[in-house]
Each structure stands twice: as C-alpha cells, then as structure tokens.
C-alpha positions as CSV (number, residue, x, y, z in Angstrom):
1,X,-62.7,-53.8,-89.7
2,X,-59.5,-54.7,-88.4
3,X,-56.2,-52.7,-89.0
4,X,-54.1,-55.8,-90.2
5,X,-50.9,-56.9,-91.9
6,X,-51.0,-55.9,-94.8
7,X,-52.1,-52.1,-93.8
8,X,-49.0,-52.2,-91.3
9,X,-46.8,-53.2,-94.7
10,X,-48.4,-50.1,-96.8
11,X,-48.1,-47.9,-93.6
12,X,-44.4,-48.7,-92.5
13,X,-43.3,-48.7,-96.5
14,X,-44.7,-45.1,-96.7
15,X,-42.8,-43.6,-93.7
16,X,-39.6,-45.4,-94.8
17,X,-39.8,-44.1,-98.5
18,X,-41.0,-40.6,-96.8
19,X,-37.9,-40.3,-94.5
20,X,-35.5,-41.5,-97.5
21,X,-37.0,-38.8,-99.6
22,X,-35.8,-36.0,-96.7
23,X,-32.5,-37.2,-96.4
24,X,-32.0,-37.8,-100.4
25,X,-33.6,-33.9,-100.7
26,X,-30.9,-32.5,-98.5
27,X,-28.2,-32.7,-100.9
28,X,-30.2,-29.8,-103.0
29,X,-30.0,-27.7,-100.2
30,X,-27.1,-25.5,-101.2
31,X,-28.0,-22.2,-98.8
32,X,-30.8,-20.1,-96.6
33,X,-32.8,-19.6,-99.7
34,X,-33.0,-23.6,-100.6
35,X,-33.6,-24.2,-97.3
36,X,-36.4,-21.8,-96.6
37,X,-37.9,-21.5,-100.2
38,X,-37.1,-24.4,-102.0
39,X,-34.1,-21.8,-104.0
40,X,-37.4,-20.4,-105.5
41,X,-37.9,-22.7,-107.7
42,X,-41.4,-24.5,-107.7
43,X,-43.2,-24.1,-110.9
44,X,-47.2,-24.0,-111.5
45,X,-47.9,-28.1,-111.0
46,X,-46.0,-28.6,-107.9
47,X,-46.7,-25.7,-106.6
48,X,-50.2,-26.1,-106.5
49,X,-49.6,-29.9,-105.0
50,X,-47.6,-28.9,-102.4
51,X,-49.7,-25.9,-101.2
52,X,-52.9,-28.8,-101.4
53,X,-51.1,-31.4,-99.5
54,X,-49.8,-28.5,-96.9
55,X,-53.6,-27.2,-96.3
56,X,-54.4,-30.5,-95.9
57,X,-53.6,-32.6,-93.0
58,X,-55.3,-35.5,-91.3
59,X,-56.0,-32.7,-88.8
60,X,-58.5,-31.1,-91.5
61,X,-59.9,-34.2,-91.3
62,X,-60.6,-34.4,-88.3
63,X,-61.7,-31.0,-87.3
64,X,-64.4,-30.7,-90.5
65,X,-65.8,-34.3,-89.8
66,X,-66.2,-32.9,-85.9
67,X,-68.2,-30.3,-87.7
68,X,-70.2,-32.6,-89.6
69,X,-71.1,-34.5,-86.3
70,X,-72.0,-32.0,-84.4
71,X,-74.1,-29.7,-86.8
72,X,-74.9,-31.8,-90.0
73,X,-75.2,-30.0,-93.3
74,X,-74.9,-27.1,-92.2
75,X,-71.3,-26.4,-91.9
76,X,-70.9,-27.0,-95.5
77,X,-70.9,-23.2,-96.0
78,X,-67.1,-23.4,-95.0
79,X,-66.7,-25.1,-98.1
80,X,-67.9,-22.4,-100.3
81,X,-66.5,-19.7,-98.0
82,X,-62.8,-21.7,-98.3
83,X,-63.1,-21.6,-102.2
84,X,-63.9,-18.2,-102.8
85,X,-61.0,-17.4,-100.5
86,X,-58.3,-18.6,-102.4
87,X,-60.6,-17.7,-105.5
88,X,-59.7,-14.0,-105.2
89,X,-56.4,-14.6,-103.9
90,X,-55.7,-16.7,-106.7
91,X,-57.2,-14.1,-109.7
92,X,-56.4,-11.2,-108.2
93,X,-53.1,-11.8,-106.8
94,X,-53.9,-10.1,-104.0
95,X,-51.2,-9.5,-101.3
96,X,-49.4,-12.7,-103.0
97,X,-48.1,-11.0,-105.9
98,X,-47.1,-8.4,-104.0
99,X,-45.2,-10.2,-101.4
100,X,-43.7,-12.2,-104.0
101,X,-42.1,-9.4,-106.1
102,X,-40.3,-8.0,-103.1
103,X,-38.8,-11.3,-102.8
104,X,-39.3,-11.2,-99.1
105,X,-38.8,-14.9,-97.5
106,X,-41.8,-14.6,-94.3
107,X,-44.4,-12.2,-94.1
108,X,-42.6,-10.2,-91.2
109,X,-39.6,-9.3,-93.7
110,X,-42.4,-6.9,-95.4
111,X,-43.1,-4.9,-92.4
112,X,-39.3,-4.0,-92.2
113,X,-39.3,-3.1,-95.6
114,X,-42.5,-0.7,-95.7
115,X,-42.4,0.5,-91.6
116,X,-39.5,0.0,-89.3
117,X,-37.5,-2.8,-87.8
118,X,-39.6,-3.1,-85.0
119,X,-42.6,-3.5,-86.3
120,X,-41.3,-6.9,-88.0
121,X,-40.3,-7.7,-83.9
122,X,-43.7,-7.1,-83.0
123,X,-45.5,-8.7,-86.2
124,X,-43.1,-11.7,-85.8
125,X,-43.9,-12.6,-82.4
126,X,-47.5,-12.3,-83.0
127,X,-47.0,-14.3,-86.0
128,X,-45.4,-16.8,-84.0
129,X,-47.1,-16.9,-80.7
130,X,-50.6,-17.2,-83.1
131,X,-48.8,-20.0,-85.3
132,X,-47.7,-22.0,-82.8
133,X,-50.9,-22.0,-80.7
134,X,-53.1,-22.7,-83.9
135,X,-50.7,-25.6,-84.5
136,X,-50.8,-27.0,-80.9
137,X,-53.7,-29.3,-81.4
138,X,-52.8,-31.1,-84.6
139,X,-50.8,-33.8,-82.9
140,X,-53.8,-34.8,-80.6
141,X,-56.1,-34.7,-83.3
142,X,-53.7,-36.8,-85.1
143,X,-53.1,-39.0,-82.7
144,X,-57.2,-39.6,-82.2
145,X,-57.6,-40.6,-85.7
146,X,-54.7,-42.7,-85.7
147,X,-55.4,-44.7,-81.9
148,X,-58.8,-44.9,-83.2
149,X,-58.6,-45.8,-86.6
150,X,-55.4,-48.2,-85.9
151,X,-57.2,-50.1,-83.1
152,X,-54.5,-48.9,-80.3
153,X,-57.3,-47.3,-78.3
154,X,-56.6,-43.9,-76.0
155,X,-54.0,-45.1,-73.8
156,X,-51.7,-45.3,-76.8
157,X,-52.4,-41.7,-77.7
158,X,-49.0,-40.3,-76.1
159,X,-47.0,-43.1,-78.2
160,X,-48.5,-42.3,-81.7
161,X,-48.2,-38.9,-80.7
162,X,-44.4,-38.9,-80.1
163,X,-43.6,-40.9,-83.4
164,X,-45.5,-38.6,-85.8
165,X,-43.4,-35.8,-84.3
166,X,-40.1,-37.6,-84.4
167,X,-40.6,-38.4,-88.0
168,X,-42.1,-35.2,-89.3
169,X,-39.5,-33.4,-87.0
170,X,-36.4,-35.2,-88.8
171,X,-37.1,-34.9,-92.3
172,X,-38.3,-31.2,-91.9
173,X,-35.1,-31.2,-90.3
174,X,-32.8,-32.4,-92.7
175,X,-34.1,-31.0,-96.0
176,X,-36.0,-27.8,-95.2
177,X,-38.5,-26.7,-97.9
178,X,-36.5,-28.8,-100.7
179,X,-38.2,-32.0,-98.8
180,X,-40.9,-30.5,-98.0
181,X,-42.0,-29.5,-101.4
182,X,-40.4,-33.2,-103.4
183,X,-42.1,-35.5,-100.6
184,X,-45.5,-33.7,-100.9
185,X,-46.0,-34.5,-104.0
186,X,-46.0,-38.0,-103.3
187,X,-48.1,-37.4,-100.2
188,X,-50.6,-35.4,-102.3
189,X,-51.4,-38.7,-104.7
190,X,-51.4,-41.0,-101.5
191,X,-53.7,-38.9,-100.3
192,X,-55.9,-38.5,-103.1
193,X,-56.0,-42.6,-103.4
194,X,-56.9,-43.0,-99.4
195,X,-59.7,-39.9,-99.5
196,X,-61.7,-41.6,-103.1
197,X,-61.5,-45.1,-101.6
198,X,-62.7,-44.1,-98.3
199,X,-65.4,-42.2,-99.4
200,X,-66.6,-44.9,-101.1
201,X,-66.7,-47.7,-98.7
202,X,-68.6,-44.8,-96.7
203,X,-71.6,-44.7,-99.6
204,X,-71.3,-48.3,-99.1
205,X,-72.3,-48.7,-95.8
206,X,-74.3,-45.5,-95.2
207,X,-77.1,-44.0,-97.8
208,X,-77.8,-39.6,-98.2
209,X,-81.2,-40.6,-97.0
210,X,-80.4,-41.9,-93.7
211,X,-77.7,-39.3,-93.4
212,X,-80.3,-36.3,-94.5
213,X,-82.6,-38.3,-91.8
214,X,-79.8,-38.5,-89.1
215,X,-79.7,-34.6,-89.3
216,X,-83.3,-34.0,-89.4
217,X,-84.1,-35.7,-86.3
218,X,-81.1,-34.5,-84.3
219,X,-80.9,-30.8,-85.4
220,X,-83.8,-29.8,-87.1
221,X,-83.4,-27.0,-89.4
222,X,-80.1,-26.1,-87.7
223,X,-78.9,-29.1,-89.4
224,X,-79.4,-27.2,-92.9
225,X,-79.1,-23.7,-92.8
226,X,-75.9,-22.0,-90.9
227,X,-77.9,-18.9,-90.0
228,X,-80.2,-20.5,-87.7
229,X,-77.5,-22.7,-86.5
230,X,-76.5,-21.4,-82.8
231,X,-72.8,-22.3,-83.7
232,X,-72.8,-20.4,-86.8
233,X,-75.3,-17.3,-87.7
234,X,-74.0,-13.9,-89.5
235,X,-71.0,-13.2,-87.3
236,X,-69.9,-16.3,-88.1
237,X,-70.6,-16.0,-91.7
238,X,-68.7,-12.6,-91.8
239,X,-65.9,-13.5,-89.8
240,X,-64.9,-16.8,-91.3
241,X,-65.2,-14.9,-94.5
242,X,-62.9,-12.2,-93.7
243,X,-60.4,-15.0,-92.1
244,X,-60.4,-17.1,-95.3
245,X,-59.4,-14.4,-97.6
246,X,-56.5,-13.5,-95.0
247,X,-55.8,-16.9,-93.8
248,X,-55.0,-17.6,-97.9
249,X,-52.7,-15.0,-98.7
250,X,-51.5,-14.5,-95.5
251,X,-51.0,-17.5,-93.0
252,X,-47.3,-18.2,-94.0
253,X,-47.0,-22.2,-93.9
254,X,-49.3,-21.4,-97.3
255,X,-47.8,-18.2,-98.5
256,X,-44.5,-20.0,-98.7
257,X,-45.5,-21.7,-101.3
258,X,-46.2,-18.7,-103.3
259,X,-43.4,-17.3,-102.0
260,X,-41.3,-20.0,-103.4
261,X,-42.8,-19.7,-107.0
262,X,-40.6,-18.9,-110.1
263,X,-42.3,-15.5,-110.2
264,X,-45.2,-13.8,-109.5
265,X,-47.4,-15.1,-112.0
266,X,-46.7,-18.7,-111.1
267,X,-47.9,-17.8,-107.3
268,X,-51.1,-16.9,-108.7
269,X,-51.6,-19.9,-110.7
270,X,-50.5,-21.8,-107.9
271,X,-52.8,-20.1,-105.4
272,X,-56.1,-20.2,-108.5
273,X,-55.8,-24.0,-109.0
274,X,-55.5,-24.9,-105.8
275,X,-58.6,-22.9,-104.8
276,X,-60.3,-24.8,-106.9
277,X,-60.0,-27.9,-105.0
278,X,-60.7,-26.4,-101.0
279,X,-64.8,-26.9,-101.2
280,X,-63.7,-30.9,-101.6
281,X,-61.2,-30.4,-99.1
282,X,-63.8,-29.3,-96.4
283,X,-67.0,-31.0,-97.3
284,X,-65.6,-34.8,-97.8
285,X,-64.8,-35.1,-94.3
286,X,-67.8,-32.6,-93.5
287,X,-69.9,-35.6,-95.0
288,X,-68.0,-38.5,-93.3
289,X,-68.9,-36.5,-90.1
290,X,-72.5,-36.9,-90.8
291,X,-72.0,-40.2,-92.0
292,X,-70.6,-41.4,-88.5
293,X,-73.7,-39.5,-87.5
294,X,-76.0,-41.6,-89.0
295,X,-74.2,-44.4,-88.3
296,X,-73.6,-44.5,-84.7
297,X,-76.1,-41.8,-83.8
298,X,-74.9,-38.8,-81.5
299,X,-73.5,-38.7,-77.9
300,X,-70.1,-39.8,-79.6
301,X,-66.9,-37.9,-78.4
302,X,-66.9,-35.5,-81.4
303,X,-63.2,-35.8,-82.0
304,X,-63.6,-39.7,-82.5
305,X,-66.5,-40.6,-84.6
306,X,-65.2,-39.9,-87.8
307,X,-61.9,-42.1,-87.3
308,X,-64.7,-44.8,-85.6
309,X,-66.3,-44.7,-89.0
310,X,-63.8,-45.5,-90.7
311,X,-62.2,-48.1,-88.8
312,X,-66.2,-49.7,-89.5
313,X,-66.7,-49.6,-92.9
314,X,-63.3,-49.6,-94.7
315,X,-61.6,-53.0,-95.5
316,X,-58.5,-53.6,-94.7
317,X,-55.9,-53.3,-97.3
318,X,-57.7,-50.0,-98.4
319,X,-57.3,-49.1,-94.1
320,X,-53.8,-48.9,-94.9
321,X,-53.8,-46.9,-98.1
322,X,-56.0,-44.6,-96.4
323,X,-53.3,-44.6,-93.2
324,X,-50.6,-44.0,-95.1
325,X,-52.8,-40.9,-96.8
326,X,-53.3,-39.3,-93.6
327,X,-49.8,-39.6,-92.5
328,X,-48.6,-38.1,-96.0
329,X,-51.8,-35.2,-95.2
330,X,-49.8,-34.7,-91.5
331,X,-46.4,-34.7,-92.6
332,X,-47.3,-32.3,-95.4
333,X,-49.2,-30.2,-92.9
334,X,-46.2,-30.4,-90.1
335,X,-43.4,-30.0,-92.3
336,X,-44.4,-26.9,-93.8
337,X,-45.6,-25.6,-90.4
338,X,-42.5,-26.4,-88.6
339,X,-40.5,-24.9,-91.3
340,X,-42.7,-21.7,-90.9
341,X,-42.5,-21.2,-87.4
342,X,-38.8,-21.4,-86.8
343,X,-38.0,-19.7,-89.6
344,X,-40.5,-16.6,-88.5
345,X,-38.5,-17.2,-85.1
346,X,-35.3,-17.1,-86.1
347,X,-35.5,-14.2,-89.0
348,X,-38.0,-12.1,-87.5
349,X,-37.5,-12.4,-83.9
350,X,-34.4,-13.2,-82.9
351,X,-32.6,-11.4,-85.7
352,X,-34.5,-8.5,-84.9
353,X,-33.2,-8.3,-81.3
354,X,-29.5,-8.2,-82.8
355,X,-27.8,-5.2,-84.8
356,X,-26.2,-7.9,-86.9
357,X,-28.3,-10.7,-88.6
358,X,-27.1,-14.3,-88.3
359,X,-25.1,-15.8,-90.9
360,X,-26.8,-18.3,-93.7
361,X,-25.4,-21.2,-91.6
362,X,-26.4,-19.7,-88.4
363,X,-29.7,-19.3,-89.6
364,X,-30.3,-22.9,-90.8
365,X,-28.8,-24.0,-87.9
366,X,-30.9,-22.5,-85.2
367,X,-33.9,-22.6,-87.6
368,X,-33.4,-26.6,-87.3
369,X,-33.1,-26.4,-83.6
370,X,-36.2,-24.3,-83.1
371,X,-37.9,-26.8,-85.3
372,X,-36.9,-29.8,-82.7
373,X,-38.0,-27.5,-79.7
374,X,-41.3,-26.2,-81.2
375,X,-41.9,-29.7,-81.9
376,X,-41.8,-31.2,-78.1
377,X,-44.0,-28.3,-77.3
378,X,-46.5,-29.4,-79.4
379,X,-46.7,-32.5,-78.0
380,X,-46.9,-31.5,-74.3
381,X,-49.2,-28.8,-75.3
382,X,-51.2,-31.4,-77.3
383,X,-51.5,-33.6,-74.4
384,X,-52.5,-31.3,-71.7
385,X,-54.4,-28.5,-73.3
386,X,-58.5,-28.7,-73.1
387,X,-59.7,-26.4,-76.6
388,X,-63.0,-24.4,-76.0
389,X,-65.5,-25.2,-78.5
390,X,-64.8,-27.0,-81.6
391,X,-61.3,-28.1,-82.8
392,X,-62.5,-25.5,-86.1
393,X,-63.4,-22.2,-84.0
394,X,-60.3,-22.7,-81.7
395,X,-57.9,-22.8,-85.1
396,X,-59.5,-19.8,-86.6
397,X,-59.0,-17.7,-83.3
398,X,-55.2,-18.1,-83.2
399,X,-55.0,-17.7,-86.6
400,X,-56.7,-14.2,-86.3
401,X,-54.1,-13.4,-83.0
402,X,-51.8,-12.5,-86.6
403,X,-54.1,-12.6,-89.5
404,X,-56.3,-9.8,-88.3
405,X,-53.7,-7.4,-87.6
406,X,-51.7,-8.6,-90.6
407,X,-54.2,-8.3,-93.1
408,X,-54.4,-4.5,-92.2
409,X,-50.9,-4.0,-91.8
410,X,-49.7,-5.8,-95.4
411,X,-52.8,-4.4,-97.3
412,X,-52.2,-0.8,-96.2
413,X,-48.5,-1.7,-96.9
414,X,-49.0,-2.6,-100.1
415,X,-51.5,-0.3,-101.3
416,X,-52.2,2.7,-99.3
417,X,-49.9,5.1,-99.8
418,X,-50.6,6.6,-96.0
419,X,-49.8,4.0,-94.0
420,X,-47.2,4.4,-91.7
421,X,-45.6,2.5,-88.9
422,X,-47.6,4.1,-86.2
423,X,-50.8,2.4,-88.0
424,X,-49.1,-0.7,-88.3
425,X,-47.8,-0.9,-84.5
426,X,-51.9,-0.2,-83.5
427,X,-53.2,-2.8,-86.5
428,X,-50.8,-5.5,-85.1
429,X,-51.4,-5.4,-81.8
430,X,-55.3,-4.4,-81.7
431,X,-55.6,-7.2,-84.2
432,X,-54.8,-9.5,-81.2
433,X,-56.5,-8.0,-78.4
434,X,-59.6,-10.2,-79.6
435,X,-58.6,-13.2,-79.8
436,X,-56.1,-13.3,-77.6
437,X,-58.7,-12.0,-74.6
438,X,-61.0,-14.6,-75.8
439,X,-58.5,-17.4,-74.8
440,X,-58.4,-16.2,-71.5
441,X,-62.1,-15.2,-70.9
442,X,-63.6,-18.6,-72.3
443,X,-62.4,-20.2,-69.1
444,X,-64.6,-17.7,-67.3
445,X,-67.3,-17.2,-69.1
446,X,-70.1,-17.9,-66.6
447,X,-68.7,-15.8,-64.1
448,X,-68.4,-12.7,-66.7
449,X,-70.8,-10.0,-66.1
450,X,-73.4,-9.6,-68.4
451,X,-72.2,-6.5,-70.2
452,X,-69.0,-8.0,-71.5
453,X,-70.1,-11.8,-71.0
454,X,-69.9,-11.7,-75.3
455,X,-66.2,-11.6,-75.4
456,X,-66.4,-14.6,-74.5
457,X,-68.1,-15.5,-78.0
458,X,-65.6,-17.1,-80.3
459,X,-67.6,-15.5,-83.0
460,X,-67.4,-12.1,-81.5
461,X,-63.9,-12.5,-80.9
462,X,-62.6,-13.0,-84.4
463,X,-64.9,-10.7,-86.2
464,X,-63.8,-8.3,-83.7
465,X,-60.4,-8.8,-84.3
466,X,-60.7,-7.7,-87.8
467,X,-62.2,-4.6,-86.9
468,X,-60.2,-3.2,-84.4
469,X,-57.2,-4.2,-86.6
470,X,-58.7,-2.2,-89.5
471,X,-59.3,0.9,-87.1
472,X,-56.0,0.5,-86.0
473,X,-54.4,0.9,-89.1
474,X,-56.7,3.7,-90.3
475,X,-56.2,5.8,-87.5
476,X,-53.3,5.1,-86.3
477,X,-51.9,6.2,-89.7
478,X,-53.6,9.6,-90.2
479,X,-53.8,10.8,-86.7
480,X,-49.7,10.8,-86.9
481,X,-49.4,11.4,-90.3
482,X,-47.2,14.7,-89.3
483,X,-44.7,13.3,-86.8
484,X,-44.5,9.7,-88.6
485,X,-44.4,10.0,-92.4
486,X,-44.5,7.0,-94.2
487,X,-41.9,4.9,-95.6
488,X,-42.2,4.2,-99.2
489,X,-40.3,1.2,-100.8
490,X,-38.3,2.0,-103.7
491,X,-36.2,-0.9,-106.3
492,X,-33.3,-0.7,-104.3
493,X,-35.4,-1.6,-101.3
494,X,-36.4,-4.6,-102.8
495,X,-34.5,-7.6,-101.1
C-alpha cells in the first residue's frame, strides 16, 4: 500500500491539533504541583486513559511484534505476566497507595522521607541514569516504524527521528503533566481506532493457520511453549515476573499517574482498570509479529517486519489513522517520560546537592531545560547505540538498574518497620550491580571465562538484580540495626 494524501492530511491534522492542545493546557499550569502532577487532580476515567496511552507507545509496538517474529507464540506469556502485574498493584494498592498518601511528587522524595537525604541522591541518580537509558531506544524504534511504514526508507531515519523529538519535546515543554494528561486522552481513542483497524486488515490478508504453520516450521515447539524457548525458560519467567510487579508501581513515568490521582483510592482504580487492558497491549502486536512472520517468512531485520506488514496489508486512508495512532502512542509515551526524567533530575538530584531547594519557578524552569537536553541525547544515543539482544530484554535490564533496588528499598520503607538507611544504601546500589555489569560484559561475552561467562545472560542479570537488592536491604538493615536506627515517618512528616 502506499502512504498517500490523504494519510499525510489525517497525520499532519493530528500533530497540529496535538501541539495546539500543549500550548492551550499551559494556561492551567498555575505552579510546581500543576506542572509535575497535573495539581493532583485526575480522577478514575482519565486517569486510567492517560496511564494506557503512557504504557503504550509505538515503541511497545515495535518491541512486542520483534518478539512475535523472532519466537512466535511463545512470548505471549508477557501478556499474562503484564496483567497480573498491574492486577495486584491495582487491588492491593500495593506501594501505590502508599506513595500516594505521603503525597510525595517522584519516587526519590520517599527515600528522604523514611532514610536520609542521601539516599534520595543515590536512588535519584540510579533512577535516572536507568530511566534515561531504558528510554534511549524509543526514538529509533520509532523512527523504523515510521521510515518503514511511511515509505521514506532508512536513510530518512535521522529526519523522522529529529521531528518526533522536536514536537514531543515542545509540548511536554510548554504544559507539563496538565498536557500531558488532556492530550492523552485524545491519543488514547486515536490509538484505539488505528490498533482495531489495523488488526483487521491483518486477519484480512493473513489466516491463524498459516500463522500457527509459520511458527511450526520455523521454531518448532519453541514457538509454543516459553520454557523450552532458549530466549525465555524459568529465569526468564521469574524475573520478568518480579519486574512487572515493580515496573507497575514503581517505574515513575506510570506511578505519576497514580501519583496525580485525587486520592489514594482513585490510584488504585486507575492502576486496576488499566491492568485490565495490558494482555491486549502486549499480544496484538505480539500477533502482528507473527503475522509478518507468516507473511514474509523469516530472515527479516526483526525491528522492521512488523511496520513492513503493515505498510502491505493496510489501505490507505486507514495507513494514516493508524499513523496518527502511533504518533499519539509516542507522544503519550515521551511526554510522560520526559516529564519524569527531568523532574527526578532536578528534584532529586540536583536539589539534593544544594542545602536549599530551588524555588517553584526555578524548578519548572530547569525541569523544562533538562527536558530539551535529555531529549537530543536520545536522539544521538538512538542513532549510534547497537542494543544486545532484543529491543524487550534490553528495556527490562535498565529498568531493573532502579526497579530492583527500588522495589526493596520502598517496600521495606513502607512496610518493614526495620529498615533503615544503611539497607537502603546496599538495596540501591546492589540492585544495579546486575544490570548495570551486564551492559558492559555483553560486549565481551565470548571472551569471558567460563565461570562467570553467565553474567553475561540478560536473564541472569535481571533476576539477579532482584536478589541481591533483596539481600541488600535485609542485611544491610539488621546487621546495623544498633549504630543506624530507623527512621519512622510520622503526620508531620508527610509532605
């Protein structure tokens, strides 16, 4: 199919009424808290359409249908693994409500709170260094889907790269959380449209049968079950469903959301019904994956063969609805990660190096700087950087540089009585020693010797993470228990 005039009309319509909607938003931004968290604010329904449309970006996309290509059926699990994440999140309220009643703006804030001012120095950085490196692929993947799916082939990659940041960056920019959470909305019912009508031109040009076939003859049983699957197996299966449960309450593009609820109760809601929705989120473009596998058979770039399908099979007019979708999925995604990142920077970093914080204006300010700056790193980083493995495994192992160590460090925080900063200083940083290692060790791998040639397993890696974060925090806490008594956070404590 060809990406014509009429999809350029849809697509160029969208990013114009998208841009209006940041600049419009910023006249509701009255101070740090509208800025940050939307004046805490957001009630159930938004809520739960802005977390969706954050979680969601055409970067998802891409990275589940990669999984689809390159190990068929099997990968579904992530589905199932995704929804009972934010499942017991969700009912529970676990860390959420938590985080929510102490009113705290970004996860670091907590650690100040419960430990000591350093520890939020050391649990922003990691927050951020692990944030920024998770995010440093989306524009690249974006920009794959986009060249391919548009017609503008590779060499136009850098171009489409550059004006999804510009725009994202400027109306992140000008309206903070406020825009963020009013313009994903809209993106969230684009998005919806572009996903149903694509899957269906996909049905209509490729049948289960062949699919179900397509795996069969290039997998095998690999292609069905995960734990026979060399990608995959228990590790996998254990780590991914430690991560999920972490990742839901505690990756803060997402936990913003609940963060910016009306109240405690509304973040659960918000966090419950939107569970509800995250198997679809990961196995429609799971099964467009194999669907491009069927179709064009393997040997594809991974990366590519999903946006290749879809530039196939879906007609134009609907190419452009479904353009216009992703863009609204990546501007959701970006916004709320930009927002994140420079916010953790500026309130947890550099305010933690200073014996005075920054004003409300300051803060906005140099939180819209850092959002421009984070930005162009992205894109070189985007450009240049080679990921190890799948786009999927590379995400989850920055995530867990913070999530590991953070979900030992909040948990205990929150409801272990024992925990003291000295456990939170060894959950923090052992929780990256994993990952982090990893990162560097990949690129050596064969050269390893045998005896530690498994750190270089991204599976190994991430599970390990956990663990070591977990042992951190446990004894780390009672083996100074004496010399480092805990700090307990009492009503007036409560920011």
């Amino acid at each position: 199919m060809k990406f014509g005039w009429l999809d350029w009309i849809i697509v160029i319509v969208y990013l114009a009424a998208s841009v209006g909607f940041g600049v419009w938003a910023r006249r509701y931004v009255e101070d740090m808290t509208g800025y940050l968290v939307a004046g805490r604010r957001v009630r159930v329904s938004l809520g739960v359409a802005t977390l969706v449309a954050t979680e969601l970006g055409t970067v998802t996309f891409v990275y589940f249908a990669e999984l689809g290509y390159v190990s068929g059926f099997a990968c579904f699990f992530l589905g199932i693994a995704a929804f009972l994440g934010f499942l017991v999140v969700g009912k529970t309220g676990f860390i959420i409500e938590g985080l929510r009643r102490h009113n705290v703006m970004t996860i670091p804030e907590f650690y100040e709170m419960r430990y000591a001012r350093s520890v939020r120095l050391i649990g922003g950085i990691l927050l951020f260094i692990g944030g920024v490196l998770n995010m440093g692929i989306f524009l690249k993947f974006d920009g794959i889907f986009l060249t391919e799916v548009m017609g503008f082939g590779p060499d136009a990659l850098a171009i489409i790269m550059t004006v999804i940041l510009v725009v994202v960056v400027l109306y992140t920019v000008l309206g903070g959380m406020v825009s963020i959470v009013v313009t994903d909305f809209m993106q969230f019912v684009v998005l919806s449209a572009g996903t149903l009508l694509a899957t269906v031109a996909v049905l209509w040009n490729v049948n289960v049968v062949d699919m179900t076939a397509a795996v069969e003859r290039t997998f095998g049983d690999a292609g069905f079950d995960p734990l026979v699957n060399p990608r995959y197996g228990w590790t996998f299966l254990i780590w991914i469903l430690l991560s999920t449960v972490a990742a839901a309450a505690l990756w803060q593009p997402g936990t913003s959301k609940a963060l910016s609820s009306e109240s405690p109760a509304v973040a659960k809601k918000v966090f419950l019904y939107a569970g509800l929705t995250y198997a679809g989120r990961a196995m429609i473009p799971m099964f467009w994956g194999v669907a491009a596998l069927a179709y064009f058979g393997p040997g594809l770039d991974s990366a590519s063969a999903m946006p290749r399908l879809l530039a196939s099979v879906v007609p134009s007019g609907l190419l452009g609805v479904l353009v216009a979708g992703m863009l609204a999925a990546s501007m959701s995604t970006y916004s709320a990660y930009l927002l994140a990142w420079s916010s953790v920077f500026v309130r947890d970093v550099l305010a933690c190096t200073r014996s005075v914080d920054f004003s409300e204006q300051a803060t906005v300010r140099i939180t819209r700087i850092s959002t421009g700056v984070i930005g162009v790193f992205l894109l070189v980083f985007g450009l240049f950087y080679k990921i190890p493995d799948t786009a999927f495994q590379y995400l989850s192992v920055t995530g867990a540089i913070y999530t590991a160590g953070a979900l030992g460090t909040v948990v205990a925080g929150l409801y272990w009585r024992r925990a003291n900063s000295v456990g939170a200083y060894a959950a923090l940083i052992m929780g990256a020693i994993g990952p982090i290692g990893f990162l560097f060790l990949e690129k050596f791998r064969d050269e390893l010797p045998g005896y530690i040639r498994f750190l270089g397993d991204v599976n190994v890696a991430g599970l390990l993470s956990f663990v070591l974060a977990a042992l951190g925090m446990v004894v780390g806490s009672l083996a100074t228990a004496r010399t480092c008594p805990p700090k307990h956070i009492s009503a007036e404590d409560t920011l």
